[in-house]
Legacy VTK file of the C-alpha trace (Angstrom):
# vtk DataFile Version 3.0
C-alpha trace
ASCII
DATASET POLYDATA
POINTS 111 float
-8.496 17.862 -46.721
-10.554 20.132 -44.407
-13.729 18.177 -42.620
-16.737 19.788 -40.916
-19.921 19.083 -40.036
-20.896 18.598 -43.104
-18.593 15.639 -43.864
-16.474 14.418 -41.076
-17.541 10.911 -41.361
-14.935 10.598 -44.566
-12.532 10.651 -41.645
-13.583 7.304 -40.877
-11.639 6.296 -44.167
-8.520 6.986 -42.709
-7.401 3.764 -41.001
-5.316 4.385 -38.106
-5.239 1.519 -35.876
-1.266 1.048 -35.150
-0.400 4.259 -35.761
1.862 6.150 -32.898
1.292 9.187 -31.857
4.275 10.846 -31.865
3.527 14.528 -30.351
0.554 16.888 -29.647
1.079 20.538 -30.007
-1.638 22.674 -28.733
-1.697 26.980 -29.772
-4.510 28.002 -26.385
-4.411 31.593 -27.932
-5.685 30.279 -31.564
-7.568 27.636 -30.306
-5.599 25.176 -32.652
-4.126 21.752 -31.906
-2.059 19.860 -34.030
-1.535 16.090 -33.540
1.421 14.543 -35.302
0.868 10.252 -35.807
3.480 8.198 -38.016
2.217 5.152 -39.401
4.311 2.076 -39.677
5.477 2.339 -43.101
6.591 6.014 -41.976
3.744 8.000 -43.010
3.188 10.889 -41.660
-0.572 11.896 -40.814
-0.874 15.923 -39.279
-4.370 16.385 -37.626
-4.596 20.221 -37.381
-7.661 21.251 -35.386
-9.305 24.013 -34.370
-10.967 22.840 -31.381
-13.455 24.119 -28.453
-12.628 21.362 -25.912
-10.211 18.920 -25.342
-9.217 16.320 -22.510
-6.517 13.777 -22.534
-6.767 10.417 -19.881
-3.140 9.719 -19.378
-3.161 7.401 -16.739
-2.013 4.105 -18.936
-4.372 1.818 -17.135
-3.023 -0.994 -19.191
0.131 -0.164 -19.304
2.657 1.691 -21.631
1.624 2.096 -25.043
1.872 4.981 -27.674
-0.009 3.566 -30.380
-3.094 3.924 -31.296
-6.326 1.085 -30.260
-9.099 2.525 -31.977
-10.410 6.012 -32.823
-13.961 7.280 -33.117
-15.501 10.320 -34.630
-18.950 11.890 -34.194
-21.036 14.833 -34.682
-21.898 16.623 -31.449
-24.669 18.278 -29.691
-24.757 20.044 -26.238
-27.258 21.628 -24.170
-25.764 24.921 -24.594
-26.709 24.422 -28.186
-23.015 23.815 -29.862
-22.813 21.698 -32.717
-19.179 20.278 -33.702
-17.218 16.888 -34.237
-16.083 15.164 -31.384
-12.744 12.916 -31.810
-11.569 10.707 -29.479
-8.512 8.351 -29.714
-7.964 5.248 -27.800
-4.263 4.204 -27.393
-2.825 0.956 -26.470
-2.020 1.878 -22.905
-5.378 2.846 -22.255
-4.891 6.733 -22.316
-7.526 8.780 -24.178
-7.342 11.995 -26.071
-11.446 13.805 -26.553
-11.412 16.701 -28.928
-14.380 18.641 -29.492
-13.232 20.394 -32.309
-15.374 23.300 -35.596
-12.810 21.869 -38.043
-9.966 19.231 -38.692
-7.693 19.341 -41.884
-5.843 16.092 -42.249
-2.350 16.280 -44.041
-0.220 13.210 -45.174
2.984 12.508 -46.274
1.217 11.084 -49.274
-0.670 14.706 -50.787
LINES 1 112
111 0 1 2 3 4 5 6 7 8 9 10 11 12 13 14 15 16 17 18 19 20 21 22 23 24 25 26 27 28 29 30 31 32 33 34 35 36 37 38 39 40 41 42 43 44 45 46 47 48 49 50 51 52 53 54 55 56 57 58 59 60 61 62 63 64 65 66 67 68 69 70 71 72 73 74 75 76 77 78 79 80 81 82 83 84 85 86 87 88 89 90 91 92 93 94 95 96 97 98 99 100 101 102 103 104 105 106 107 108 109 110
């Protein structure tokens, strides 16, 4: 499924507290970033985005951890007038991926 500004907040379906992220794969020259999370019962979620911005906090403030806490998404608005969806995950160490991203398709192991 592709989301967009015009309905990213079906993403919020998709619950995936406990899921670990296994590996983030990021093409600069296409913009595109692909995150790669594997549920417990071993599905596997790809979050392809095509992204403006992105930041990751990996300093584990509470320790090690590869799964994920929480995860939040939003529509965005900047001064410089760009409208997108901005993603953020939360793992369990503490570390935090922001995306700021014009599109996310969402592939499971389930479709």
């Amino acid at each position: 499924m592709i989301y967009t500004l015009k309905n990213y907040r079906d993403i919020n379906s998709i619950y995936l507290h406990d899921f670990e992220l296994k590996d983030i794969t990021i093409n600069y020259n296409s913009k595109e970033l692909t995150i790669n999370l594997l549920s417990i019962d071993n599905k596997i979620f790809l979050f392809n985005i095509k992204f403006y911005s992105f930041s990751i906090e990996g300093y584990e403030p509470w320790g090690e951890g590869i799964y994920i806490d929480s995860f939040s998404i939003d529509s965005y608005n900047s001064k410089s007038e760009l409208e997108c969806i901005e993603m953020e995950l939360l793992l369990n160490s503490g570390d935090k991926l922001k995306i700021l991203a014009k599109e996310i398709s969402i592939e499971n192991s389930l479709d």
